[in-house]
Backbone as ProteinMPNN parsed JSONL, in Angstrom:
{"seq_chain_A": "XXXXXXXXXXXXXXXXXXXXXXXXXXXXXXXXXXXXXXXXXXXXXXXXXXXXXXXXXXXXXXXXXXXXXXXXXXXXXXXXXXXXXX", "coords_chain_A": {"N_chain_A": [[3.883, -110.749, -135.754], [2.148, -111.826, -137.036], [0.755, -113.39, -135.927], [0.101, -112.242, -133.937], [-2.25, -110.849, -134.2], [-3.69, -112.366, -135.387], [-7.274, -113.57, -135.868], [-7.923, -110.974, -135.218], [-9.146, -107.554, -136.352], [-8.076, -105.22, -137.924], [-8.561, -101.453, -137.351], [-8.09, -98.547, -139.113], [-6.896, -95.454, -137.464], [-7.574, -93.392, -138.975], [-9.802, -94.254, -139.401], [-11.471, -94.824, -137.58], [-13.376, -93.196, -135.964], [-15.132, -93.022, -137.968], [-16.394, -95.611, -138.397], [-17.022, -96.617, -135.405], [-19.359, -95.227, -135.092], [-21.01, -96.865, -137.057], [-20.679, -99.432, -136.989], [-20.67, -102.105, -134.634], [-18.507, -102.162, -132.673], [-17.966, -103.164, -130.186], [-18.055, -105.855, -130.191], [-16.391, -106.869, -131.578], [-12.983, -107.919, -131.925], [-10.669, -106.032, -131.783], [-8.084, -103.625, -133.059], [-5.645, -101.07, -133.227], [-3.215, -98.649, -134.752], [-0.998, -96.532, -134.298], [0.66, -92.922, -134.607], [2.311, -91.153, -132.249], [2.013, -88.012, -133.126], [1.922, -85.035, -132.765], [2.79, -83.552, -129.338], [1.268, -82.435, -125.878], [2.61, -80.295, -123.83], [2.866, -81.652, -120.35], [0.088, -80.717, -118.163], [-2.462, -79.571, -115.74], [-5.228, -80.938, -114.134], [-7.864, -78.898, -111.975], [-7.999, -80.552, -109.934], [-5.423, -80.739, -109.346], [-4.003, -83.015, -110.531], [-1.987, -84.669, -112.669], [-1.768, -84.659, -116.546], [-1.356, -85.95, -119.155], [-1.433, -84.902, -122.788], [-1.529, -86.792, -125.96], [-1.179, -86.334, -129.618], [-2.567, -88.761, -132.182], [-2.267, -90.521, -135.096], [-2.475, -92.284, -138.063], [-0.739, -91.525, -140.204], [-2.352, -91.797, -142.71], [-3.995, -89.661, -142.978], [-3.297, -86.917, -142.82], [-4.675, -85.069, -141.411], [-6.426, -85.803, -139.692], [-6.455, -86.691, -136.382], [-6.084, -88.58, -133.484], [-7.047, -87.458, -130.21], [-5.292, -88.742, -127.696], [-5.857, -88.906, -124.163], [-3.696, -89.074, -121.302], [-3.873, -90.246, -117.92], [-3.036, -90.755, -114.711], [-0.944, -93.403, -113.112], [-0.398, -94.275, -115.725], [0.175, -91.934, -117.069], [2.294, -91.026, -115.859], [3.869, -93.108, -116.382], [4.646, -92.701, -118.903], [4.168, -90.563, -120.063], [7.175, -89.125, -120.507], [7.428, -90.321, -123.654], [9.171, -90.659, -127.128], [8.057, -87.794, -129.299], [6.842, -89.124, -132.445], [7.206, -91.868, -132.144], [5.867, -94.92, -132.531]], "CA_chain_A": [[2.738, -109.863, -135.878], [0.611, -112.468, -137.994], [0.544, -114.346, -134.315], [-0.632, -111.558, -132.647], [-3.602, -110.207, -135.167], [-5.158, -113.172, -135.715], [-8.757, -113.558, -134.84], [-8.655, -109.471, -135.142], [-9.732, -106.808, -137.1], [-7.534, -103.577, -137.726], [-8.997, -100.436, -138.155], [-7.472, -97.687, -138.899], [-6.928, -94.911, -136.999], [-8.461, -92.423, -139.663], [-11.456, -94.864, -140.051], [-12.166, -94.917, -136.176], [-14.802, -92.274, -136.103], [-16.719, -93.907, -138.88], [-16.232, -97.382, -137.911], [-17.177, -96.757, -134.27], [-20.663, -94.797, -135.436], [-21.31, -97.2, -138.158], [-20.408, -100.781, -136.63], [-20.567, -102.525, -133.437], [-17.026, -102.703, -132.737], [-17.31, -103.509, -129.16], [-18.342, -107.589, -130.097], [-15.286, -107.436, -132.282], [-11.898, -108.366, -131.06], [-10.056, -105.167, -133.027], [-6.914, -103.136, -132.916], [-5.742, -99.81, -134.199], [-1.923, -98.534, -134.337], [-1.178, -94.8, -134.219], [2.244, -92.513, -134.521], [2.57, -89.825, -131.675], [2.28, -86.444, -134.57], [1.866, -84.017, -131.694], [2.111, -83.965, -127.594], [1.375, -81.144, -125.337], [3.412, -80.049, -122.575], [1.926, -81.826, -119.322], [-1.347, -80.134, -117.827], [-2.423, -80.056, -114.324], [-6.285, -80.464, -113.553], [-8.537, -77.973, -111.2], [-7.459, -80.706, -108.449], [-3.828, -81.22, -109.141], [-3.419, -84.167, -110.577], [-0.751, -84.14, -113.664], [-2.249, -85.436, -117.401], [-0.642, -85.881, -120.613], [-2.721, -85.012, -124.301], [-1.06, -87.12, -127.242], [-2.281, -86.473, -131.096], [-2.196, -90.178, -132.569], [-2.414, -90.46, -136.585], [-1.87, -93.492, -139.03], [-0.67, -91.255, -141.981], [-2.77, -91.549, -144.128], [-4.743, -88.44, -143.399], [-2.447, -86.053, -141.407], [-5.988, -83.979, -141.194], [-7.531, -87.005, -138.816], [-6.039, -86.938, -135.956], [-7.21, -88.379, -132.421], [-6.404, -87.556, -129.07], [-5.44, -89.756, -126.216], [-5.425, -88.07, -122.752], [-2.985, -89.828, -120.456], [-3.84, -90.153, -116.139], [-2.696, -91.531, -113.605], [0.188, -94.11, -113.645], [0.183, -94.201, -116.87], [0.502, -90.918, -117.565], [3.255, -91.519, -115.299], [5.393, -93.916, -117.179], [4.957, -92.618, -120.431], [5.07, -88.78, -120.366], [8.278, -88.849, -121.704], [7.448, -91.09, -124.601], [9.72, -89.08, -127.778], [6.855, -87.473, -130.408], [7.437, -90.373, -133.38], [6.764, -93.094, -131.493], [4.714, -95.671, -132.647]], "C_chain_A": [[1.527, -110.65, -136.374], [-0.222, -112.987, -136.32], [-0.661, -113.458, -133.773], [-2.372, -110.804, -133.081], [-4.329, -111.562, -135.435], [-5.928, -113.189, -134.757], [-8.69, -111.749, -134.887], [-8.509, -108.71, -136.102], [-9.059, -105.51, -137.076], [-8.128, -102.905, -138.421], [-8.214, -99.08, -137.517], [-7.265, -96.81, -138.438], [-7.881, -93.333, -137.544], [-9.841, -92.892, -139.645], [-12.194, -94.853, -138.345], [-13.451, -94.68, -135.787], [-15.97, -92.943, -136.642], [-17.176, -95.062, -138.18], [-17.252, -97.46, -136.388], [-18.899, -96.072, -134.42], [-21.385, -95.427, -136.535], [-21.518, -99.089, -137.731], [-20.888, -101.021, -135.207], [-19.161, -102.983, -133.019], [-17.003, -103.182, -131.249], [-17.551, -105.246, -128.966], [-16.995, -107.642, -130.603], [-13.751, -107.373, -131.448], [-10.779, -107.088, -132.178], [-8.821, -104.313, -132.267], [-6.47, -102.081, -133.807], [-4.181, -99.374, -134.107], [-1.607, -96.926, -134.68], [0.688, -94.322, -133.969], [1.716, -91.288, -133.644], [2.91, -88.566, -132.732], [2.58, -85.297, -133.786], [2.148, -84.227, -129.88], [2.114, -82.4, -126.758], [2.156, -81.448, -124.129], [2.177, -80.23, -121.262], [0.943, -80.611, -118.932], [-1.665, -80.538, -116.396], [-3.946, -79.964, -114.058], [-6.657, -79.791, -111.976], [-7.391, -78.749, -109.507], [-5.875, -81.081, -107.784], [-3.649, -82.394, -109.752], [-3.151, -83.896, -112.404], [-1.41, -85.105, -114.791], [-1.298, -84.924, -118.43], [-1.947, -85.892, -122.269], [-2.04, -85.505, -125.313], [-1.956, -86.979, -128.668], [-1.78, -87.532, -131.565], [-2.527, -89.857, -134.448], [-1.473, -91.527, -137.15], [-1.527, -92.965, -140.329], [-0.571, -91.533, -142.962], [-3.435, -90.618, -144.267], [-4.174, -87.478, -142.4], [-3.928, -85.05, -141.02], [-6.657, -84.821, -140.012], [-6.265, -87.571, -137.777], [-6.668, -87.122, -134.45], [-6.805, -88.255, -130.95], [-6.797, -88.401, -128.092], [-5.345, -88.69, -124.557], [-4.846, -89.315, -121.764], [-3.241, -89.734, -118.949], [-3.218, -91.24, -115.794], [-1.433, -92.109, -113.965], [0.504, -94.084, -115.017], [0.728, -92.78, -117.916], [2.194, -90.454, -116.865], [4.35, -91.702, -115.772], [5.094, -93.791, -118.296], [4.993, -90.992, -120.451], [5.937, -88.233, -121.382], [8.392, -89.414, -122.988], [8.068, -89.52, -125.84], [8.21, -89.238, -128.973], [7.168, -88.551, -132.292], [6.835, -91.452, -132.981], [5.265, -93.954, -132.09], [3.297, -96.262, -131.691]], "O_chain_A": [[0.338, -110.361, -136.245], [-1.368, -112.901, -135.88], [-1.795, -113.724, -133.374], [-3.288, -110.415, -132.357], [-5.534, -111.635, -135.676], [-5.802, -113.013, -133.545], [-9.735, -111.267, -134.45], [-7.666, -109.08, -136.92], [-9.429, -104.684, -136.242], [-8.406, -103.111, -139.603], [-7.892, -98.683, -136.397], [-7.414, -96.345, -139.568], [-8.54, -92.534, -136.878], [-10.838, -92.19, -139.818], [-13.41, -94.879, -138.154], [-14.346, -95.441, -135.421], [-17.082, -93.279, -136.236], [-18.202, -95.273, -137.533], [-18.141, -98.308, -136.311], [-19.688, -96.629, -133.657], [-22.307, -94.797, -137.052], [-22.412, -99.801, -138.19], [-21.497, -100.117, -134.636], [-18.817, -104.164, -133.073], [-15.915, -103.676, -130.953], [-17.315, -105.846, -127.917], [-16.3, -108.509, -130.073], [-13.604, -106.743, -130.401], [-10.258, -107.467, -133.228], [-8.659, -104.361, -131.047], [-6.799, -102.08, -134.993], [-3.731, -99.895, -133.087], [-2.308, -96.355, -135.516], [1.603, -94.963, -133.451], [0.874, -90.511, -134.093], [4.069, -88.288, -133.041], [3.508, -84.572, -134.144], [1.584, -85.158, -129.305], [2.852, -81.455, -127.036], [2.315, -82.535, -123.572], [1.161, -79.565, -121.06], [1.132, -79.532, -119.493], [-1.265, -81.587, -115.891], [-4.227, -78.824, -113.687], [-5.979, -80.043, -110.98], [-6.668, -78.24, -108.651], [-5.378, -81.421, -106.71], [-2.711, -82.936, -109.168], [-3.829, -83.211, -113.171], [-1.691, -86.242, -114.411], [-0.682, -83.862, -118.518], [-2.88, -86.632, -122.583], [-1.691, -84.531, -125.98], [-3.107, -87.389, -128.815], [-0.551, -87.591, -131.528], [-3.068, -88.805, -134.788], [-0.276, -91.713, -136.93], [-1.8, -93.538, -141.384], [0.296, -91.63, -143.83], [-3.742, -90.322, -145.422], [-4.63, -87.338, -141.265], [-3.791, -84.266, -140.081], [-7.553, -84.228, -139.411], [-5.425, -88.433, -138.037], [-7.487, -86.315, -134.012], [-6.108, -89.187, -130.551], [-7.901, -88.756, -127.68], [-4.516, -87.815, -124.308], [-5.494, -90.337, -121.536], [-2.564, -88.776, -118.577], [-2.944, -92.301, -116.354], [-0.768, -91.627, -114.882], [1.652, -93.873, -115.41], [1.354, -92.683, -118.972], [3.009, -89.695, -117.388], [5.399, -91.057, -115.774], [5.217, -94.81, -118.976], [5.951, -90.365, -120.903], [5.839, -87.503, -122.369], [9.413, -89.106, -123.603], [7.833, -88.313, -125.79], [7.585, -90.233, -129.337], [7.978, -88.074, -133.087], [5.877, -91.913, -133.601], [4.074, -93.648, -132.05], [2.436, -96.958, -132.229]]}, "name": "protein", "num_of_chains": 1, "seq": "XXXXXXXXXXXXXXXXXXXXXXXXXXXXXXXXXXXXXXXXXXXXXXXXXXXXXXXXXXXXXXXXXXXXXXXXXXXXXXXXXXXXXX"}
């Protein structure tokens, strides 16, 4: 893990919000890590095509939580990911 973080900057998943309205995070080389807390049962947009909504959270603030929306392939091969999951 030291390997793979150097040279970057973790921020936390609660601090995102701030961080991202406060910084310039897109010069920085950064990384954030999140536990599946919630997932909804797939969803089908207007034109058919099948999405997944995960709630992500680094608990430390079960109140701050952020959603990912899943398309396409990847919504694909992860779907079934179980709710836990890092």
């Amino acid at each position: 893990m030291d390997r793979k973080m150097a040279n970057r900057k973790l921020i936390r998943l609660s601090q995102l919000k701030r961080k991202l309205a406060t910084e310039n995070v897109e010069e920085t080389d950064w990384v954030t890590f999140g536990v599946i807390v919630k997932k909804v049962t797939p969803q089908s947009t207007n034109s058919g095509r099948t999405f997944s909504i995960w709630r992500l959270n680094d608990l430390r603030d079960l109140g701050q939580c952020v959603s990912l929306f899943l398309f396409g392939d990847v919504h694909k091969e992860l779907w079934k990911t179980e709710q836990g999951t890092v």
